[in-house]
N, C-alpha and C positions, 0 to 999 in steps of 0.2 A: 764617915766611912760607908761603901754601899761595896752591897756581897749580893752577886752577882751566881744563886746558887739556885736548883731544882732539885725537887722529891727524888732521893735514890730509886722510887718505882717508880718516876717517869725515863730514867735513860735506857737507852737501847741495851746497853751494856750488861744489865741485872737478867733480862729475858733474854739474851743470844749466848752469854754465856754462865754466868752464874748459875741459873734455875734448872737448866740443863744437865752441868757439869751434879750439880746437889740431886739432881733426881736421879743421876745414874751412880752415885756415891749411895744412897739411899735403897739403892735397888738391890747393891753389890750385900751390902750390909743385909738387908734381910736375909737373901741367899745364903750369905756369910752362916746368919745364926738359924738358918731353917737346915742349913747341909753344914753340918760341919767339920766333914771330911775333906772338901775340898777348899780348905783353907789357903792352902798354898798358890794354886792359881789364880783365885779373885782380890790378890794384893796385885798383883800386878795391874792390874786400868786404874789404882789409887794414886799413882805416881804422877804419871799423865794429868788426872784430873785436878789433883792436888797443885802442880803448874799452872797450868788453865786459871784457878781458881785464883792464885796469888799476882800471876801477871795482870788478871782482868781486872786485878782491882785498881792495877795503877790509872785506868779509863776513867775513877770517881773524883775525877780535881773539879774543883771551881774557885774563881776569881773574888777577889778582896783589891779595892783600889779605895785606899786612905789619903790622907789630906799630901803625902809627901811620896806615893808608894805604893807599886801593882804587888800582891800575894796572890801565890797560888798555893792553894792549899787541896789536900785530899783527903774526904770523906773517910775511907778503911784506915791509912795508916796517917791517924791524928796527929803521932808525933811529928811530921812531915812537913814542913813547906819552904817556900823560897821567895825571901823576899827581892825585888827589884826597885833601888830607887829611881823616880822618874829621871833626874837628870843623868843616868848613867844610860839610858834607853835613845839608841838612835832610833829604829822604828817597830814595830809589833806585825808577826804576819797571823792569819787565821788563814788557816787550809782546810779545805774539806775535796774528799775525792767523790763524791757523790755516792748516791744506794744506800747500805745501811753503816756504812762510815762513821764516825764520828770526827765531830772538828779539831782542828789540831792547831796550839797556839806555839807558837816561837817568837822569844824576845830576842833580839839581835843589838849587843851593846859593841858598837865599833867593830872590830872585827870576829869579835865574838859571836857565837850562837847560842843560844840555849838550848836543851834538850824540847823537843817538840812535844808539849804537854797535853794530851785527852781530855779535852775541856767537855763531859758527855754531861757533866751535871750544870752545863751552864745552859740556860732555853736558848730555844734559836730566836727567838721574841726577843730575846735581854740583847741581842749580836750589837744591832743598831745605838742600844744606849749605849752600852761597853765601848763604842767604837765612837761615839759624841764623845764621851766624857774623856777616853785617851786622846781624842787631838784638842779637848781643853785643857790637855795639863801640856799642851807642845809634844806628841807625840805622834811620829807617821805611822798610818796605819797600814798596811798591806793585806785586801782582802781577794779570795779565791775569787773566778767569775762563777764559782757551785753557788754559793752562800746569797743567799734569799736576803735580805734584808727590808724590813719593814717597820 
């Protein structure tokens, strides 16, 4: 089995929107308990932030490809993943839109599509082996002309 994963402080994803969204949560809250008359209004940026925080986590996936089978799994919500047997896979795309994007994988079984998954925890280093090793188990790959491979 080879897992296909990086340091949650290395993705884009923890510093554009996590650290951010936690610093202004953080902020609200002192306020919260330094004034605490104005209770009522500084619940409202908690909603917001609170979204933010829950969508950006779906950005923590990374790859698991076993003797028979590509996994995607995600870092925050552990209970979570999907597995793919290799012979149901016609081909794998990786997208990236360039800037501070992150890459986005899509497994396409026949007519199928999968959900385009936030691959931010997987290195841009690992692209090239991830992409050897899928067209050794027969599988086409489809990559962006963004994506560096080295």
């Amino acid at each position: 089995m080879k897992v296909y994963k990086r340091s949650i402080w290395s993705s884009v994803t923890i510093w554009a929107c996590f650290m951010p969204a936690l610093t202004l949560i953080c902020l609200i809250l002192f306020v919260l308990f330094y004034n605490p008359e104005k209770n009522s209004l500084l619940v409202i940026p908690f909603i917001p932030l609170i979204i933010l925080i829950v969508a950006s986590a779906s950005a923590f996936c990374y790859i698991e490809l076993t003797e028979h089978e590509l996994i995607v799994r995600n870092v925050v919500y552990k209970f979570w993943h999907k597995a793919y047997p290799y012979e149901t896979i016609t081909r794998v795309r990786l997208k990236h839109a360039g800037g501070l994007t992150q890459t986005r994988l899509q497994i396409v079984r026949g007519q199928k599509k999968s959900w385009s998954y936030v691959i931010d925890l997987v290195s841009r280093k690992d692209y090239k082996h991830l992409i050897d090793e899928l067209q050794r188990n027969g599988i086409l790959v489809e990559v962006s002309r963004n994506i560096v491979l080295k």
